[in-house]
N, C-alpha and C positions, 0 to 999 in steps of 0.2 A: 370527518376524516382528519388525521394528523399528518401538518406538517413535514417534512423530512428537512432535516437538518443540513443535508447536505446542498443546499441552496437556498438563497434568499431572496425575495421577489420586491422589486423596487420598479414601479411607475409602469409596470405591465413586465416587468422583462426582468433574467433572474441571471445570478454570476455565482459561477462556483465558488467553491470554500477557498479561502487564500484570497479572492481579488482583490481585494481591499484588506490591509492588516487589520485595521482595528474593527473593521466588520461596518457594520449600520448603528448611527448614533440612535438616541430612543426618539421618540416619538415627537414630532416638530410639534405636536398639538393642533395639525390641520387633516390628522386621519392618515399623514402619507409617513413616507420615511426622508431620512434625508443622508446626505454622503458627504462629509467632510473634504475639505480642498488636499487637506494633506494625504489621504486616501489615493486621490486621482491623481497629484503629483509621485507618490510611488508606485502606484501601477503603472504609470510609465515610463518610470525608471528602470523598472524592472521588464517590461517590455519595449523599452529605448529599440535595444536592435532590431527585431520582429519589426517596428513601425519604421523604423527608418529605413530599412531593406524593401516593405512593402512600397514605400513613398517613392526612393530612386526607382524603383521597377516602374510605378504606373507613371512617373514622370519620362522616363525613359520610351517607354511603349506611348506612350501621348507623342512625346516630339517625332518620335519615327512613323508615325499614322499622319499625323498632319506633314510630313516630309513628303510622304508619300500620295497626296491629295491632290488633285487640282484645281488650281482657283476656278470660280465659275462668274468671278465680278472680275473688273480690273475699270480702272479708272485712270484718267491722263486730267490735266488742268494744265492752262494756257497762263504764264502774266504778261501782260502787256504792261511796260515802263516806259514813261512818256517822258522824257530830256527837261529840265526846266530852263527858261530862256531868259 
């Protein structure tokens, strides 16, 4: 069966056309493929906002669940300071 061009499968898992500009280097010579750094650093340049938006949200929703929690430990500690004579 042929391929379809319109996806590229790398380590189990496949990204549409565009994710990466220059695509998949050739062949690392270990059977797999490989993804250049500069690849990864423009895809998320180009998805900067989508990530950043997603991040403040689930950091935002984290701090408001844990606001909303109530402890189930709570701890107290004694010091005892003894005067030198």
């Amino acid at each position: 069966m042929a391929q379809s061009n319109s996806s590229v499968g790398i380590s189990g898992g496949t990204f549409p056309d565009g994710a990466f500009e220059s695509g998949v280097s050739p062949d690392d010579g270990q059977g797999g493929t490989t993804i250049e750094l500069r690849d990864i650093i423009a895809f998320i340049r180009r998805r900067f906002l989508t990530l950043s938006v997603t991040t403040i949200v689930a950091l935002v929703l984290s701090v408001i669940a844990l606001s909303q929690i109530t402890p189930r430990y709570e701890a107290t500690s004694t010091v005892l300071l003894e005067a030198r004579q």
